[in-house]
C-alpha positions as CSV (number, residue, x, y, z in Angstrom):
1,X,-19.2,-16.2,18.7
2,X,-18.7,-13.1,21.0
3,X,-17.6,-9.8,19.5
4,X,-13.5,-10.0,20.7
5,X,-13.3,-13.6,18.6
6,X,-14.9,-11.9,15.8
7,X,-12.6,-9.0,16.0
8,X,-9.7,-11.1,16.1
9,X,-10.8,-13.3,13.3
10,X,-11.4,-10.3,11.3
11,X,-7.7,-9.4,11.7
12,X,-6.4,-12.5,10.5
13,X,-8.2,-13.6,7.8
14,X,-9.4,-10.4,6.2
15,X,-11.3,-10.3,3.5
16,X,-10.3,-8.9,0.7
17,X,-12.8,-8.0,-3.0
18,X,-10.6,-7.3,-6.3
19,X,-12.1,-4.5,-8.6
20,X,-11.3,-4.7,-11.9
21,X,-9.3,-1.6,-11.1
22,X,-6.5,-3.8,-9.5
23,X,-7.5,-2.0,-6.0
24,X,-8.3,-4.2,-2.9
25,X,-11.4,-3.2,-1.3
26,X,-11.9,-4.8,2.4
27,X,-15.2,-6.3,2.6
28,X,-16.8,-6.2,5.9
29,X,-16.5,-8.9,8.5
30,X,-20.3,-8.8,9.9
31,X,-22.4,-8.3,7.1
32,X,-25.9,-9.5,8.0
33,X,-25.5,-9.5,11.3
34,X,-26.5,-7.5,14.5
35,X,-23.4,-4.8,15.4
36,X,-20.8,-6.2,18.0
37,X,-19.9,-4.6,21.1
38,X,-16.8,-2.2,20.1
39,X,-14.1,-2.5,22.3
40,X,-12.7,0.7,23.8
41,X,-11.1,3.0,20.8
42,X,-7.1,2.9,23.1
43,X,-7.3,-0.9,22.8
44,X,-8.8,-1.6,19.3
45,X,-6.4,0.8,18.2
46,X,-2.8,-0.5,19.5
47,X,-4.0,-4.2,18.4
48,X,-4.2,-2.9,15.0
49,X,-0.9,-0.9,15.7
50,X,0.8,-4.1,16.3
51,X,-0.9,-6.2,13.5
52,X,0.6,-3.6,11.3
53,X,3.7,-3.7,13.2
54,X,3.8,-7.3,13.0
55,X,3.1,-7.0,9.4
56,X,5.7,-4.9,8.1
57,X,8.7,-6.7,10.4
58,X,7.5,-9.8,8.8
59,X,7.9,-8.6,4.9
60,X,10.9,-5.8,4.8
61,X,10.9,-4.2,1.6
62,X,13.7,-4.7,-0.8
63,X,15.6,-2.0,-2.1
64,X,14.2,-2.5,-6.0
65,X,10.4,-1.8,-3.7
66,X,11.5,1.3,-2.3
67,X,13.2,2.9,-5.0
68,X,9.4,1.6,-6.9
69,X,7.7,3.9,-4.7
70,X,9.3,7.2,-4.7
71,X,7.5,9.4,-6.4
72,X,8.8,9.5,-10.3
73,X,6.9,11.7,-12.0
74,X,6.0,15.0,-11.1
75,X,2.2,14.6,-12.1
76,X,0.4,11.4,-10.9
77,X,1.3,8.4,-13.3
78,X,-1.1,8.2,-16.1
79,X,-2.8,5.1,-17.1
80,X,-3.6,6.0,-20.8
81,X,0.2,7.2,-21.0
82,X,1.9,4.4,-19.1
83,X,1.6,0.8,-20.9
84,X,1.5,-2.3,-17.8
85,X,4.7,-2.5,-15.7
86,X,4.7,-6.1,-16.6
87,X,6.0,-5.3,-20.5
88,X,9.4,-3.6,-18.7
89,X,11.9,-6.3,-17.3
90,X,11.4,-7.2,-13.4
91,X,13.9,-6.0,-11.1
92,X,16.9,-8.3,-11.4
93,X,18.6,-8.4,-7.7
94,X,22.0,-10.3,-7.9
95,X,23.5,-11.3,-4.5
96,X,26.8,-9.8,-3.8
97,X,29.4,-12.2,-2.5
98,X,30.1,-12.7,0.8
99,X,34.1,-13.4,1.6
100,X,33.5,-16.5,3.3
101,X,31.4,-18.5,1.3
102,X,33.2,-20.6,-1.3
103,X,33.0,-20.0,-5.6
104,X,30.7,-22.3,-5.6
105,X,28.1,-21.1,-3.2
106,X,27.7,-17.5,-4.8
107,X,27.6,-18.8,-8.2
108,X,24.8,-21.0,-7.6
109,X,23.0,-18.4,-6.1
110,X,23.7,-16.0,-8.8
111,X,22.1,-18.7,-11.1
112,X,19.4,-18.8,-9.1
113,X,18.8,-15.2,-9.7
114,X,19.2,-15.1,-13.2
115,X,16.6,-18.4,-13.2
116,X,13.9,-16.1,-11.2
117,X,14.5,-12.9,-13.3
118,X,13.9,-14.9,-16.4
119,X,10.8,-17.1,-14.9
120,X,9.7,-13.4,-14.3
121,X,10.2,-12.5,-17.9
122,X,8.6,-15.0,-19.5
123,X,5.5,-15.5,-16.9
124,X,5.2,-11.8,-18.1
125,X,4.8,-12.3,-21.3
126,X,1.5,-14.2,-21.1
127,X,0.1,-11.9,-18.5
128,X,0.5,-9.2,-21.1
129,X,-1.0,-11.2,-23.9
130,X,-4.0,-11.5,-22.1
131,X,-3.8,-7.6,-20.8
132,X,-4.2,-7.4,-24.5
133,X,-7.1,-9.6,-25.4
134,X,-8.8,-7.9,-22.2
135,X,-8.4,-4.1,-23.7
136,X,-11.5,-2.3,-24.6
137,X,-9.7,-1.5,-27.8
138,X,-9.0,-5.1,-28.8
139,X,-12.5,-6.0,-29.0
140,X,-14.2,-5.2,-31.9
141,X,-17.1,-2.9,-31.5
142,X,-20.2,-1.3,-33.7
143,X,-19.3,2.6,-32.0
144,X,-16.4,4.9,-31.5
145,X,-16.1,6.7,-28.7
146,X,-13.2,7.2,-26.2
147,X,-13.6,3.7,-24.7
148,X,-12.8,1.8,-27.5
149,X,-10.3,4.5,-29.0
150,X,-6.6,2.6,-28.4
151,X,-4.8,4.8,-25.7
152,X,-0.8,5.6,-25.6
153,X,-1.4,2.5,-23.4
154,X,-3.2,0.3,-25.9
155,X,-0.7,1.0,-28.8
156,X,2.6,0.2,-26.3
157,X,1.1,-2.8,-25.2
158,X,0.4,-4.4,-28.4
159,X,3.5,-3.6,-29.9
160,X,5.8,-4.8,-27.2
161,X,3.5,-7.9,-26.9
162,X,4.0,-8.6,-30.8
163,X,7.5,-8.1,-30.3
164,X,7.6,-10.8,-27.2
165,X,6.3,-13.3,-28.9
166,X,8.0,-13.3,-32.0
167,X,10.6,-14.1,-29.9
168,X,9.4,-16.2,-27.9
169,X,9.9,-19.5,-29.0
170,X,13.7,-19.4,-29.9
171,X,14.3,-17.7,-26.5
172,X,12.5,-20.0,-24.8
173,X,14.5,-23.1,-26.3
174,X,17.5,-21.0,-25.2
175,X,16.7,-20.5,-21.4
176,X,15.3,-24.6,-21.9
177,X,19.4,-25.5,-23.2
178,X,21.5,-23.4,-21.5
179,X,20.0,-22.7,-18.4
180,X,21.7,-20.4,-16.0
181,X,24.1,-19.6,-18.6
182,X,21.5,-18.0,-20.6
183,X,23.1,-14.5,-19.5
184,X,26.5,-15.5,-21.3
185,X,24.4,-15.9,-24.4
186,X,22.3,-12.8,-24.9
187,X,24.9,-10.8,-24.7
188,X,25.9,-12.0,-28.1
189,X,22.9,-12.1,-29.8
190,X,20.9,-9.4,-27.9
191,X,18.3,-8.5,-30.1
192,X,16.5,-11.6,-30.0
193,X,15.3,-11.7,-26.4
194,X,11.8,-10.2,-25.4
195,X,11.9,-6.8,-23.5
196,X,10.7,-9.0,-19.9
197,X,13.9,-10.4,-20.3
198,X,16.4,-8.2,-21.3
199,X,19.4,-7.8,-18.1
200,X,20.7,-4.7,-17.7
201,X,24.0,-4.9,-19.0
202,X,22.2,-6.5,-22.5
203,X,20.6,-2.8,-22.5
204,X,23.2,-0.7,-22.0
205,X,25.4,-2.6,-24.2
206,X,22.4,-2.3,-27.0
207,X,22.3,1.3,-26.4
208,X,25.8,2.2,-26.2
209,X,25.4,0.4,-30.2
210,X,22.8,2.8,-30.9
211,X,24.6,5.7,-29.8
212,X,27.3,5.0,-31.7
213,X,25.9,4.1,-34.7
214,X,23.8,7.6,-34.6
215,X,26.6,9.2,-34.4
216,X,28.6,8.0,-36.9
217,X,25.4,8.9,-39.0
218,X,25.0,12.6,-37.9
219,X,29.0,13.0,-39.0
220,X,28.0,11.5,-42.3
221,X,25.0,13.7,-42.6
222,X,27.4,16.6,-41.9
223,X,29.4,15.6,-44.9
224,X,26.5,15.3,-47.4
225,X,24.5,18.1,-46.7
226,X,24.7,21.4,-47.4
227,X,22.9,24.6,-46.9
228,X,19.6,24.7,-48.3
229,X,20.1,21.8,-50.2
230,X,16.5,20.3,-49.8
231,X,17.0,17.4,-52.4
232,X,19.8,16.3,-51.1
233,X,18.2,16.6,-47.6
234,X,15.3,14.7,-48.8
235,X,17.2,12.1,-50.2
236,X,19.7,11.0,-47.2
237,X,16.6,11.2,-45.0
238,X,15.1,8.0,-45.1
239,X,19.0,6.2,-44.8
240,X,19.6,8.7,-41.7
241,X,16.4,8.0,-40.2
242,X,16.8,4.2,-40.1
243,X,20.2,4.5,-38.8
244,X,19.6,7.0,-36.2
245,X,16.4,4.7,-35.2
246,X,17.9,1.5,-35.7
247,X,15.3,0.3,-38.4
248,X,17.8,-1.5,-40.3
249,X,20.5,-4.1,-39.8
250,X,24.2,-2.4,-39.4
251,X,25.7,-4.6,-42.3
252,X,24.1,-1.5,-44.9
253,X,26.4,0.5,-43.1
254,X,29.0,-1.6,-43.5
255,X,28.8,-1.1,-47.6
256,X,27.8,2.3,-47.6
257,X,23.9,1.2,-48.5
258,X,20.6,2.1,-47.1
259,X,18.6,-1.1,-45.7
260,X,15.7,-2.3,-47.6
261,X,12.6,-0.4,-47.8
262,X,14.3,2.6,-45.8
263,X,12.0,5.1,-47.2
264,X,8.7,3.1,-45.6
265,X,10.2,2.0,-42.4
266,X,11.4,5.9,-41.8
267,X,7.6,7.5,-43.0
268,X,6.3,5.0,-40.8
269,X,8.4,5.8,-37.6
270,X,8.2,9.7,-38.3
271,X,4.3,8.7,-38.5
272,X,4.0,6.7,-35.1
273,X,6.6,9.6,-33.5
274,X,4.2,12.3,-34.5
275,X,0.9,10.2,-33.2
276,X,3.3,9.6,-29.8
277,X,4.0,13.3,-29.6
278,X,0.5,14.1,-29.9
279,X,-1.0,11.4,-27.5
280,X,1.7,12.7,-24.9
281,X,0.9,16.4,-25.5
282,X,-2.9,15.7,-25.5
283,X,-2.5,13.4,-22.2
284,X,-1.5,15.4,-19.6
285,X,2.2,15.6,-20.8
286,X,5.6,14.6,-20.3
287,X,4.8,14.9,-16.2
288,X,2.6,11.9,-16.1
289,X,4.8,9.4,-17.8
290,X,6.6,7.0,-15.1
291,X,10.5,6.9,-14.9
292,X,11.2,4.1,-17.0
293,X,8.6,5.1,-19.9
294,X,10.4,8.4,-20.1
295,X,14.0,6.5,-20.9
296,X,12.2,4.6,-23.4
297,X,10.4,7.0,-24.9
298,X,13.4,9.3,-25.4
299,X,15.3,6.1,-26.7
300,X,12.1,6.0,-29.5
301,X,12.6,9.0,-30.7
302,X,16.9,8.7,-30.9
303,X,18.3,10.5,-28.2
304,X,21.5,9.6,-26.1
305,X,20.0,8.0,-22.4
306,X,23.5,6.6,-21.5
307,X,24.9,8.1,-18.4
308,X,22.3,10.7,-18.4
309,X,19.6,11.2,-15.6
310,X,15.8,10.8,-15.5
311,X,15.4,14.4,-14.6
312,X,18.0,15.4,-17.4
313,X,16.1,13.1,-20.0
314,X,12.5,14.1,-19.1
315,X,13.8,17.7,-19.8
316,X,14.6,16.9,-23.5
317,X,11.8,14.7,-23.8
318,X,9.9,17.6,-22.6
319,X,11.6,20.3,-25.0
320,X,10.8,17.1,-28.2
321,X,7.3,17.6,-27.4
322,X,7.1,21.3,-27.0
323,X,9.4,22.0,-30.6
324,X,7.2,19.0,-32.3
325,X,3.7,20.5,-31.1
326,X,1.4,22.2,-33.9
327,X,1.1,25.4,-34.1
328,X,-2.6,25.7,-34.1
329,X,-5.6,23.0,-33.8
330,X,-8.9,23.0,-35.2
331,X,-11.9,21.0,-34.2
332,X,-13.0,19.5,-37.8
333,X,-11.0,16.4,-39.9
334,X,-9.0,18.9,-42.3
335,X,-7.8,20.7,-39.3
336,X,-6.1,17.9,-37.5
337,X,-5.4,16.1,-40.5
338,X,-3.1,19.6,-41.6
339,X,-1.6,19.8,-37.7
340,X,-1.1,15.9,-37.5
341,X,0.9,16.8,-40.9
342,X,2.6,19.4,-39.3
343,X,3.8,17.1,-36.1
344,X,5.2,15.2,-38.7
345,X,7.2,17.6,-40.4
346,X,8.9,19.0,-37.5
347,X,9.8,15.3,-36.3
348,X,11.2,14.6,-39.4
349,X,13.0,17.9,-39.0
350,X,14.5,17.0,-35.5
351,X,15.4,13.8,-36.3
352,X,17.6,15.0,-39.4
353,X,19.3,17.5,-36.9
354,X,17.4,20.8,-38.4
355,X,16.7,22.1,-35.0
356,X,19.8,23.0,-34.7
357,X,21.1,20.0,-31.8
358,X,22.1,16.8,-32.8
């Protein structure tokens, strides 16, 4: 084989190693063998010109693909911050109707869509549970040290993947029933369909809930408070908190009750707040978390994302970590265990409105 078939072989069928980075490494084409001739530098050069010409005329980017690749942090995304894009719903692209085509026509594709979204959703799932099973900090191990300490990443993962499969198998015999008309349904009973799967107007109609129900709390918490009053403070707090988090069914709202076991659900999200805080401050900050992590981290910690922008929400997100940050930090157990305590005072503190914004 002469050196110009090699060359073109080389371009067509390149060959490609996979680290367990996720990079693609090109592996060369004429390993153990003697060097070819090279070909004069003008001419390899505008063949590879128009293989990558060729290339990108043959696979346009969608819009969902461009907006991916802007840049939407302003630090390099962090992978100990950033849990898998694979536990966030795929892009859903719905087709917009064109004036000719017939009902018919442009609902069927629309179903089509929603078919692929959710295919998406669930094949996600499953990736993720064996993203899990593959973490350093799943597998049990004799040592500590930083490669088997969960990250931010580790602790996202396995929660959203616990929450994806508990709902799994009743969403799944939905999608199996209805079909296309799955949408229709999970509007009305939002809450039990895995994040992979949640459409966009399922969120925002979820949030605008939330919203409203925090709210509604903060005006109560106006009402039963009042200056300096720390036992009354301290014993609203735990019903406040599980409202303004959404730890607990609406209907205690209804009768004027806290939910069940409202004091451990909200000293065990003030808890996992306070660890997020830290990991985030520790981490390289609010900078290195992606776009969409910095929505749903701000929606974690109960504050307003509807009709707000990602440059507006990283700003509170950033001014949360920065009022929630310990004062001081000490290298030995008694000294982080007294600023980990600290974290978790001032998030309580926040989250009750003490700060002074609600």
């Amino acid at each position: 084989m002469n050196a110009n078939t090699g060359l073109r072989i080389a371009r067509v069928h390149s060959q490609f190693h996979r680290h367990g980075s996720g990079h693609y490494v090109l592996a060369p084409v004429f390993a153990n063998r003697s060097p070819p001739k090279q070909l004069a530098p003008s001419r390899a050069s505008s063949r590879r010109a128009a293989s990558t010409s060729s290339q990108t005329k043959e696979a346009p980017k969608s819009v969902s693909e461009l907006v991916s690749e802007r840049p939407s942090s302003p630090l390099p995304a962090s992978t100990t911050l950033n849990p898998p894009a694979s536990t966030r719903p795929p892009p859903l692209e719905l087709p917009t109707r064109d004036p000719q085509s017939s009902l018919f026509s442009h609902l069927f594709q629309l179903g089509k869509a929603y078919t692929t979204f959710y295919k998406s959703g669930l094949h996600a799932i499953f990736v993720n549970r064996r993203l899990l099973s593959q973490s350093p900090s799943a597998k049990p191990s004799s040592s500590i040290d930083a490669a088997t300490f969960p990250t931010r990443s580790d602790i996202l993962l396995r929660a959203r993947v616990r929450h994806d499969l508990s709902r799994l198998p009743i969403f799944g015999l939905l999608v199996f029933i209805c079909g296309e008309f799955t949408p229709l349904i999970v509007i009305v009973f939002p809450r039990l369909t895995p994040y992979t799967c949640r459409i966009p107007k399922q969120s925002d109609a979820l949030r605008r809930s939330s919203e409203a129900r925090r709210a509604a709390s903060f005006r109560a918490l106006q009402h039963q408070l009042a200056p300096g009053d720390a036992a009354a403070r301290d014993r609203v707090a735990a019903g406040h908190i599980c409202r303004t988090l959404g730890l607990t069914s609406q209907f205690w709202d209804k009768i004027g009750l806290d939910g069940p076991f409202a004091g451990i659900l909200a000293r065990r999200a003030v808890q996992r707040i306070a660890a997020d805080d830290t990991m985030i401050h520790e981490g390289g900050g609010v900078g290195a978390l992606v776009d969409d992590e910095v929505v749903l981290a701000c929606e974690d910690r109960g504050i307003d994302v509807l009709g707000k922008s990602v440059d507006e929400l990283r700003s509170r997100l950033e001014e949360w970590v920065r009022k929630t940050a310990p004062e001081s930090r000490g290298g030995d157990a008694a000294s982080k265990e007294s600023a980990q305590k600290e974290v978790e005072d001032k998030v309580r503190g926040v989250l009750l409105g003490l700060d002074g914004k609600t």
